[in-house]
LOMISE-906450 format. One record per residue (C-alpha): residue number from 0; y, z, x. Coordinates in steps of 0.5 Angstrom, whole numbers. Layout:
<nodes>
(node NUM,(Y,Z,X))
...
</nodes>
This chain:
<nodes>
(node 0,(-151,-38,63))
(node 1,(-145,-38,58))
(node 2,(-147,-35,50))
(node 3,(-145,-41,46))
(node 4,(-140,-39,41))
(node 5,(-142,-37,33))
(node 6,(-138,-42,31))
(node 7,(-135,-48,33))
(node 8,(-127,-48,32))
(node 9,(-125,-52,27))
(node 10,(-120,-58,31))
(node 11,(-114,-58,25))
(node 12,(-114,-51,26))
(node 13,(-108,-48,31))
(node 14,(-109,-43,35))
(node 15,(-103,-40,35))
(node 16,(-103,-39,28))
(node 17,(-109,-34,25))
(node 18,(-113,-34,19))
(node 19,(-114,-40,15))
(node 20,(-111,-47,16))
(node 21,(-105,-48,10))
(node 22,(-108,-52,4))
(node 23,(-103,-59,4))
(node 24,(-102,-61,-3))
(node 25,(-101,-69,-5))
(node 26,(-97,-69,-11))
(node 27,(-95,-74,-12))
(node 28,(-104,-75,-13))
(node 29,(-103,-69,-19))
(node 30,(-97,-71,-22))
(node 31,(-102,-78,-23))
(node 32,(-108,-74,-26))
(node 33,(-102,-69,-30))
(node 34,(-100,-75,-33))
(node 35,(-107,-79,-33))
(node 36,(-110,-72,-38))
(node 37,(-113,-68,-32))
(node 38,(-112,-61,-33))
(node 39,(-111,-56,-28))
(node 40,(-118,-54,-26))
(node 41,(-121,-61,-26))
(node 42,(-114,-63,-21))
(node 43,(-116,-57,-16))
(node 44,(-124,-59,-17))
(node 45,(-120,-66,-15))
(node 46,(-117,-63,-9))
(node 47,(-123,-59,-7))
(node 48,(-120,-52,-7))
(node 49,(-119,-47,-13))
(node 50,(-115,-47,-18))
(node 51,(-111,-41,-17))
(node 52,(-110,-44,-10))
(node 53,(-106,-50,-14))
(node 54,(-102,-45,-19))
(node 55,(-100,-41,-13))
(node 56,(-98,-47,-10))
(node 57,(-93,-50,-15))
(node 58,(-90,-44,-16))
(node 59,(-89,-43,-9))
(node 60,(-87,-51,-6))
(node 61,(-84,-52,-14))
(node 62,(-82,-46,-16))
(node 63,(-85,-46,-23))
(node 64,(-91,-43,-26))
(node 65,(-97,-49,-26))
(node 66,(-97,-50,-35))
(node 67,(-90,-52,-35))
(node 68,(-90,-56,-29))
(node 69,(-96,-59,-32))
(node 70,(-93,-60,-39))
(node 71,(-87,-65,-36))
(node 72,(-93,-70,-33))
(node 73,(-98,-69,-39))
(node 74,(-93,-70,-44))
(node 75,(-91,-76,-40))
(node 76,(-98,-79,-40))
(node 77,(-97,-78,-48))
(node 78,(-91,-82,-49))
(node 79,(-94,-88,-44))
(node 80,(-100,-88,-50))
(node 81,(-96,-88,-55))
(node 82,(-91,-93,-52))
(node 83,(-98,-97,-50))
(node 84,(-101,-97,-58))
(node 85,(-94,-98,-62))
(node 86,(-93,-104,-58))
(node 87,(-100,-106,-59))
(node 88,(-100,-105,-66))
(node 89,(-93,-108,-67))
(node 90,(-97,-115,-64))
(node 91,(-101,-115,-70))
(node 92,(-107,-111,-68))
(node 93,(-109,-108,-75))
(node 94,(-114,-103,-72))
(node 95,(-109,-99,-68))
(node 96,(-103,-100,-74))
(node 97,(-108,-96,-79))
(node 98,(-110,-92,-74))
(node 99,(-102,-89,-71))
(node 100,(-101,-89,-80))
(node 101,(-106,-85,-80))
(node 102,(-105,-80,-74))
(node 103,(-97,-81,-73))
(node 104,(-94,-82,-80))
(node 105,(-100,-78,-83))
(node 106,(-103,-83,-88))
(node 107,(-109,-82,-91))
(node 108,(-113,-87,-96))
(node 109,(-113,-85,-103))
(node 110,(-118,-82,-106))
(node 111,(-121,-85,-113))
(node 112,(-117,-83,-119))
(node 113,(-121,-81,-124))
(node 114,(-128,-80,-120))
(node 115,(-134,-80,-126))
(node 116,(-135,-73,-129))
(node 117,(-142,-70,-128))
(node 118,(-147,-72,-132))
(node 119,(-151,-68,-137))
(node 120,(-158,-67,-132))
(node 121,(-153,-64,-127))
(node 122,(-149,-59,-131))
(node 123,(-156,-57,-134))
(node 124,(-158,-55,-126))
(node 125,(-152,-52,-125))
(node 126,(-153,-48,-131))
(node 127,(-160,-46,-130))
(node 128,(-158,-44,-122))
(node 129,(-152,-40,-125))
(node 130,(-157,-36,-129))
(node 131,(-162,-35,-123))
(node 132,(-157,-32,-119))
(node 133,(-155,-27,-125))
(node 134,(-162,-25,-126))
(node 135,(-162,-24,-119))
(node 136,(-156,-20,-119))
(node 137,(-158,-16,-124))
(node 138,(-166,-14,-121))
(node 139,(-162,-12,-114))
(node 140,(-158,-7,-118))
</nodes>
């Protein structure tokens, strides 16, 4: 009787070429997920694999290292928002108006200008928290 093998051979795997089946990567998968926001470790969790196997993919297949590479997508991601929110809020959505204000063209609300100056009560307890910690200070020394 014959001895089973120990391992059944993997069907996608040629016999002709030894060790581990070269990884395919879909790019055109990453770039979507780039732009989507994906960073590169959950991409390679994406794809299933390790994300040294990624960045060492890109710069072999796209002779570049992965951050650059990535950098182009993601930031295209950012102006599609961008583009998205502008046109939302040029359509009179005053939400995403006060919001790019704030975040784009740095705005902010106003602060009172003369906020109320503290009442007697509360400069005595800061007075006598002063003297607290003076004597404190003093009996340490």
């Amino acid at each position: 009787m014959a001895k089973k093998p120990k391992f059944l051979p993997n069907p996608n795997r040629d016999p002709t070429k030894p060790g581990r089946p070269q990884v395919v990567i879909d790019w055109d998968k990453v770039n979507s997920l780039l732009i989507a926001g994906c960073s590169g470790v959950q991409i390679a969790g994406y794809l299933g694999m390790n994300e040294e196997t990624l960045y060492s993919h890109c710069q072999s297949e796209k002779k570049e290292m992965f951050s650059q590479y990535s950098r182009r997508f993601y930031t295209k991601g950012e102006s599609i928002l961008m583009a998205k929110q502008f046109e939302k809020a040029s359509k009179g959505d005053n939400t995403m108006l006060v919001w790019l204000g704030k975040n784009r063209l740095k705005q902010r609300d106003k602060e009172p200008e003369n906020p109320l100056p503290p009442n007697d009560k509360q400069i005595d307890e800061l007075i006598q928290g002063l003297e607290d910690y003076k004597n404190l200070k003093t009996k340490a020394e």
